[in-house]
C-alpha positions in Angstrom: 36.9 54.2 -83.6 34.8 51.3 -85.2 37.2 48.8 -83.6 37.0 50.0 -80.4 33.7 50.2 -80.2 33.5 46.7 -81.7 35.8 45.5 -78.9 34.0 47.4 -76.0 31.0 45.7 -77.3 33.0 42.2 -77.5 33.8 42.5 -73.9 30.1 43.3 -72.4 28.9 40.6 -74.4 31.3 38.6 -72.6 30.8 39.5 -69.4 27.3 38.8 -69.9 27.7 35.5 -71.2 30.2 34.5 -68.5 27.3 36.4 -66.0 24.9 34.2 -67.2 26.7 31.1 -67.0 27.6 31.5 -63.5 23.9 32.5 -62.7 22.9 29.1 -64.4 25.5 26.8 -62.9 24.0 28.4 -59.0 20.8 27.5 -60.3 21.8 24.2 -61.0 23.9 23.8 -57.7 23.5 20.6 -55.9 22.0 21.4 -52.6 23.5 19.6 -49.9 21.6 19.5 -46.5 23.6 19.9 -43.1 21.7 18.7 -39.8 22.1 20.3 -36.3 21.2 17.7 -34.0 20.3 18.6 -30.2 18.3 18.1 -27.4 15.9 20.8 -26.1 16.2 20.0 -22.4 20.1 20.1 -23.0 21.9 21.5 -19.7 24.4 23.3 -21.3 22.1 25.7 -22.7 19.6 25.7 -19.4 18.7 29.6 -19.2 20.5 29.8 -15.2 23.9 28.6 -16.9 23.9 30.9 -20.2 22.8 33.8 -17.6 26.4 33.1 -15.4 28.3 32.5 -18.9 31.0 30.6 -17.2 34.2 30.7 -18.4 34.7 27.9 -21.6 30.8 27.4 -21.5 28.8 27.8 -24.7 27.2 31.2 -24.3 24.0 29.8 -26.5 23.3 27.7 -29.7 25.7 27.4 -32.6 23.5 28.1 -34.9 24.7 31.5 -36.0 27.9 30.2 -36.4 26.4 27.6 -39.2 24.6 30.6 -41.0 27.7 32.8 -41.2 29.9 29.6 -42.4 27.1 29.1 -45.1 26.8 32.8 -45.8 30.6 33.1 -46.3 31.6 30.1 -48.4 28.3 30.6 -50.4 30.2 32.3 -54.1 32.6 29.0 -53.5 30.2 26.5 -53.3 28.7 28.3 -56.5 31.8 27.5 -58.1 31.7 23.9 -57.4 28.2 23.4 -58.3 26.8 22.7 -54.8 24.5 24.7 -52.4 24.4 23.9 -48.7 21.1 24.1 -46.6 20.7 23.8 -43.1 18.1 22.5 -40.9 18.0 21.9 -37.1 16.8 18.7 -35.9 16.2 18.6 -31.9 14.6 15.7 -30.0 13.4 16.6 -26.5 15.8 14.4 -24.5 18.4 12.0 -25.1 15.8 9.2 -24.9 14.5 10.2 -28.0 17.1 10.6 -30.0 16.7 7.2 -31.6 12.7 8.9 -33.1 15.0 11.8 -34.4 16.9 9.8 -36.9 13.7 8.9 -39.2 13.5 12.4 -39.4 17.1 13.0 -40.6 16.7 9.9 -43.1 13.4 11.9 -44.0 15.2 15.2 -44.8 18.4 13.3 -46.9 21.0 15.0 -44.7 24.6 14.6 -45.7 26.3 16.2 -42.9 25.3 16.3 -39.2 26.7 18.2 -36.3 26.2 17.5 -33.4 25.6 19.6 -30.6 25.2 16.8 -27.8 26.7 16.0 -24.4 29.5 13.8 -24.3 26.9 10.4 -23.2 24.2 11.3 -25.7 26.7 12.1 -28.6 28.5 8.4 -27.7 24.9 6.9 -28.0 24.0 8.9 -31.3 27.4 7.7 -33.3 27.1 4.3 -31.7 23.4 3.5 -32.9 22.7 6.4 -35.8 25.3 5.5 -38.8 23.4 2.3 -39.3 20.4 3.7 -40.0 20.9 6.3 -42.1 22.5 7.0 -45.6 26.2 7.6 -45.7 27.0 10.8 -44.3 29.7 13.0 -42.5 29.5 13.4 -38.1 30.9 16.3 -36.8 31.3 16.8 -33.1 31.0 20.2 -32.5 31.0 20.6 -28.7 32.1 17.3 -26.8 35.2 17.2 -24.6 35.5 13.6 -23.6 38.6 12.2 -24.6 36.8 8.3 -24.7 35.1 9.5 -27.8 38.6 10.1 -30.0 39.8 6.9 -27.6 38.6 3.3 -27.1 35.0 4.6 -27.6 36.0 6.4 -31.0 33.7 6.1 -34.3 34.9 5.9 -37.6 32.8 7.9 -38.9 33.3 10.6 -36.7 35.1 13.8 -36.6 35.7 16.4 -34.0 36.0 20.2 -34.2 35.5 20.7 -30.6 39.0 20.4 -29.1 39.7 17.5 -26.3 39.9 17.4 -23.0 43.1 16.1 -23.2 44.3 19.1 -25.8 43.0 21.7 -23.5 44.6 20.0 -20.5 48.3 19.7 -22.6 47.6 23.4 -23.3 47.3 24.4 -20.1 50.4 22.6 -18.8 52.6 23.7 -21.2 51.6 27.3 -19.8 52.7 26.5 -16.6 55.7 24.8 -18.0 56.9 27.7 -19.9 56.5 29.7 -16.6 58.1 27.6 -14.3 55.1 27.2 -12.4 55.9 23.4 -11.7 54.0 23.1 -8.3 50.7 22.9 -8.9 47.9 22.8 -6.0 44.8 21.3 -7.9 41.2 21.4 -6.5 38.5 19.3 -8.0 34.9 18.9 -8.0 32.3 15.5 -7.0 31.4 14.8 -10.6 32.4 11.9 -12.7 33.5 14.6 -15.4 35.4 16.1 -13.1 37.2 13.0 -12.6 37.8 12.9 -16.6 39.0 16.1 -16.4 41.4 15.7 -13.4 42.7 12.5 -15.3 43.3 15.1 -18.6 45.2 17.2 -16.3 47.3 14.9 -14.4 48.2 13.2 -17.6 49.0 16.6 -18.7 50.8 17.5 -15.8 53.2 14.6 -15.5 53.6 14.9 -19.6 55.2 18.9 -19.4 56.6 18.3 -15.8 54.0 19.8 -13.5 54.0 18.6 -9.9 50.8 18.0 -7.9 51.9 19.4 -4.6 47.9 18.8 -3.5 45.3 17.2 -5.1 41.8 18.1 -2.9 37.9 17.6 -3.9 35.6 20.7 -3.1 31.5 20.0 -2.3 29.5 22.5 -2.6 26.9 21.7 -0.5 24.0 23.3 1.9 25.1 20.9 4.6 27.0 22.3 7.7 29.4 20.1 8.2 30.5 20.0 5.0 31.0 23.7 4.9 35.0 23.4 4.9 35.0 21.4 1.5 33.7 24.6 -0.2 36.1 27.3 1.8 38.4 28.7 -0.9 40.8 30.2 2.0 40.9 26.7 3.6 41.6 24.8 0.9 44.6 26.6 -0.4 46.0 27.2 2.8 49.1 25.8 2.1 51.8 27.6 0.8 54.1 25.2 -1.3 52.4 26.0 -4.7 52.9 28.2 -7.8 49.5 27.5 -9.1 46.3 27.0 -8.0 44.5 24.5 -10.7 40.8 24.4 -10.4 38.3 22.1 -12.4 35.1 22.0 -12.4 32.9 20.9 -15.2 29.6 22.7 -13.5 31.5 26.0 -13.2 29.8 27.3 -9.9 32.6 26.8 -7.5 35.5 27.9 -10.0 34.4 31.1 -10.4 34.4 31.7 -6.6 38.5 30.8 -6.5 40.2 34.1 -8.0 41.3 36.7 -6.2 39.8 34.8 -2.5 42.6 32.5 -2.4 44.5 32.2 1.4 48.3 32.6 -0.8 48.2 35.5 -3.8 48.7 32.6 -6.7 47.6 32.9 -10.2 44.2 30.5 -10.5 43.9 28.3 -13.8 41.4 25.8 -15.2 37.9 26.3 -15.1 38.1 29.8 -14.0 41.4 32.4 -14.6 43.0 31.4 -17.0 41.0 28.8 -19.0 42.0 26.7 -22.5 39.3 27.3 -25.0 38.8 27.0 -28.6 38.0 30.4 -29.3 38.0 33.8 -27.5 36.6 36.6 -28.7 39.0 39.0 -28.0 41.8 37.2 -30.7 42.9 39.7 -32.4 45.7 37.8 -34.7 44.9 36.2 -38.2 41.7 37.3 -39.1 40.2 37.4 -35.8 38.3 40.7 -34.7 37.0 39.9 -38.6 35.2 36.4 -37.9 34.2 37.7 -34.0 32.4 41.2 -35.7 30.8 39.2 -38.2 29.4 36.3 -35.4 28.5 39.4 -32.9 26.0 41.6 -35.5 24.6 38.0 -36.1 24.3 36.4 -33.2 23.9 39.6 -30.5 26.8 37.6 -28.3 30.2 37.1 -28.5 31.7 34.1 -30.3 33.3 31.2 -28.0 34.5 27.6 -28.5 31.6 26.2 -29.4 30.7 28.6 -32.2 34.0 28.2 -33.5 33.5 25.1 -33.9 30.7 24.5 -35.4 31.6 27.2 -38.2 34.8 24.8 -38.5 32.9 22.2 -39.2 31.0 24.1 -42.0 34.7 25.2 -43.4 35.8 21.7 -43.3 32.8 20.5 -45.5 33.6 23.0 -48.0 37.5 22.7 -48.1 37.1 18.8 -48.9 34.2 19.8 -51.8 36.6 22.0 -52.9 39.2 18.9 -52.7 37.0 17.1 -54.9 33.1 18.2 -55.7 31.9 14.8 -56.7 33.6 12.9 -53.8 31.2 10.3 -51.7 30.8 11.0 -47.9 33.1 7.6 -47.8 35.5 9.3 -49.9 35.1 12.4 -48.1 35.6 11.1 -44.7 38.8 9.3 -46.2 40.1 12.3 -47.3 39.8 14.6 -44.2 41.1 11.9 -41.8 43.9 11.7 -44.6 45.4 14.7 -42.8 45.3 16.4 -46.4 42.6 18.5 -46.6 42.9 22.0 -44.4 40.8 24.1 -42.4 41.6 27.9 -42.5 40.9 28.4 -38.9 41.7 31.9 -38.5 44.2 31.2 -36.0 47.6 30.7 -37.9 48.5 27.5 -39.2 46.5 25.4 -41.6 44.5 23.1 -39.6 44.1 19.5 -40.4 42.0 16.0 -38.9 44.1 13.4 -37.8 44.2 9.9 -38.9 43.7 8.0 -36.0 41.0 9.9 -34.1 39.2 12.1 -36.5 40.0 15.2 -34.6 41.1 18.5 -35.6 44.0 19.6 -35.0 44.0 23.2 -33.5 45.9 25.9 -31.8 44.5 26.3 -27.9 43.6 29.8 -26.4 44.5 30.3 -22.6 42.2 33.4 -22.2 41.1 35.4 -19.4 37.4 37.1 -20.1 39.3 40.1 -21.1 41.9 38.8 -23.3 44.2 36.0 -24.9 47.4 35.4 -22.5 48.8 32.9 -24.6 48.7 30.2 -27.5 49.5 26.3 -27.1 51.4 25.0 -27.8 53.9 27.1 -27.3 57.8 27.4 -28.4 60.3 25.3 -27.7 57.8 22.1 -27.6 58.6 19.8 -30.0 57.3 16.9 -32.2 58.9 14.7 -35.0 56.4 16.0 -37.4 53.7 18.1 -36.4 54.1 20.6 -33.4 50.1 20.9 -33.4 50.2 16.4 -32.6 52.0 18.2 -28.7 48.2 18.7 -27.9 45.9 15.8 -26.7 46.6 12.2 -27.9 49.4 11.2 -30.2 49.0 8.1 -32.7 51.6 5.8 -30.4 49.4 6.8 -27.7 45.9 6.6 -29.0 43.7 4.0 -28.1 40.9 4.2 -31.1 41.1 1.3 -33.0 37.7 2.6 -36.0 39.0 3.9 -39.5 36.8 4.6 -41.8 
């Protein structure tokens, strides 16, 4: 009886010990800071937009999606002796951006995402780096394909998936369904012209032919009525698919179910390539969506997603090695080495040349996922993910870090 009792009493003492070790070493945790960077007069976020929620939109700030990351690799960080903080940083317009950074240098950030339009990110990355310490840039909600092209940083990395991925995604749906005539209607602004050149890319890439390719106005002006006339538009019967894009979102939502021929409607409005949807239900999914809904009061969409990626990336390469500088850091994501569990399938991983993430693609209605790109039967020499947006051979950045 003695010895057991001596033994129970060995093993409490122990767990204490080992109790109070681990509450010492999260005392003594490193605390890391990670900045949010935005504008206030952002139009993304204007209150009109988030009120119409259009399809592949943000549906409000990403900031819930940080505090969840934080909240759920908190014990790991622990482990590693670090703590991560966060602090928003907004200026009140793109102009002022450049008054924001003293701020940042003030606080001692060591990772910032930002959560800017594509112009104002380009401006941030181009002017920022030099005037602050060594740190890691996450692009958490930027489509253009210029910034992981000839206007690429090397010290940027992107969670937000391309336009050129979404676009690839999107034609190898139509591929795999032999819906190779494509009538594509697009809208007046120069981001719709990026977007169209995604697609047609895209399009000629998985064998999609542009039977039409017609520009829609919508405008209070009579005689330009016609330009806005769903019915008139698609008039014309030799298509499989109607494409739509448009970056505002106004006129796409007008196109299902009121066009002239009954076709299926893609794009910005239908079926639409996103990062994240919320009704995923694969891989962890309705987990990650409950937890972002009782935080946030919304659902969880691309932009969320990937701003909590960039938060799961951070920890995954501490994890990879705890006392790594942001140099060595950055080196080692772009390595392609260090993965993200994305919670949707494969380990995800940046790529070398660009600094993206490389990711799955959701084509999603708003009531459920049709699909995930890319799909079967595409193939790649080494990495099926590489099938969406810009390969190496084809990639015009020329910034490593």
């Amino acid at each position: 009886m003695m010895c057991v009792s001596v033994r129970r009493l060995t093993a409490v003492a122990l767990l204490l010990v080992l109790s109070l070790a681990g509450l010492a070493q999260h005392a003594a945790a490193a605390t890391l800071t990670i900045g949010i960077v935005a504008l206030e007069d952002d139009a993304r976020y204007q209150t009109r937009r988030l009120e119409h929620n259009y399809p592949g939109h943000p549906a409000g700030r990403p900031d819930a999606a940080v505090r969840m990351a934080l909240d759920e690799t908190e014990m790991e960080l622990a482990a590693l002796g670090h703590k991560l903080q966060v602090k928003t940083f907004t200026a009140p317009n793109a102009a002022a951006l450049p008054a924001l950074v003293a701020q940042l240098k003030a606080a001692r950030v060591n990772y910032l995402l930002l959560d800017l339009p594509d112009a104002a990110l380009h401006t941030f990355v181009a002017t920022a780096p030099a005037a602050l310490p060594p740190a890691l840039y996450f692009n958490i909600g930027a489509g253009a394909d210029d910034l992981r092209g000839s206007g690429c940083s090397a010290v940027l990395l992107h969670t937000y998936p391309s336009d050129a991925m979404r676009a690839d995604a999107l034609a190898q749906f139509l591929a795999a369904h032999s819906w190779s005539q494509a009538l594509v209607l697009y809208g007046p602004s120069a981001q719709d012209k990026l977007q169209f050149d995604a697609f047609a890319r895209s399009a000629h890439r998985y064998g999609v032919k542009l039977t039409k390719q017609l520009p829609f106005k919508l405008s209070t002006d009579p005689r330009e009525r016609d330009m806005a006339n769903v019915r008139l538009l698609t008039n014309d019967k030799n298509h499989d698919v109607v494409v739509v894009i448009d970056s505002d979102g106004e006129f796409a939502r007008s196109v299902p179910y009121n066009t002239q021929w009954a076709r299926p409607v893609v794009g910005s409005a239908g079926l639409v390539p996103v990062a994240w949807q919320s009704h995923w239900d694969l891989n962890g999914g309705p987990q990650l969506t409950r937890r972002f809904a009782k935080l946030a009061h919304r659902p969880m969409d691309g932009q969320d997603w990937a701003a909590w990626a960039a938060v799961k990336g951070i920890v995954s390469v501490l994890g990879a090695n705890p006392r790594a500088t942001p140099q060595e850091q950055l080196k080692l994501l772009r390595s392609g080495q260090v993965y993200v569990d994305g919670f949707k399938g494969p380990r995800l991983s940046f790529r070398p040349w660009d600094g993206q993430l490389r990711q799955p693609v959701f084509l999603a209605d708003g009531d459920a996922v049709a699909a995930l790109a890319p799909f079967d039967g595409v193939m790649h020499p080494t990495e099926v993910l590489d099938t969406l947006g810009v390969d190496e051979k084809e990639s015009t950045c020329k910034q490593r870090p």
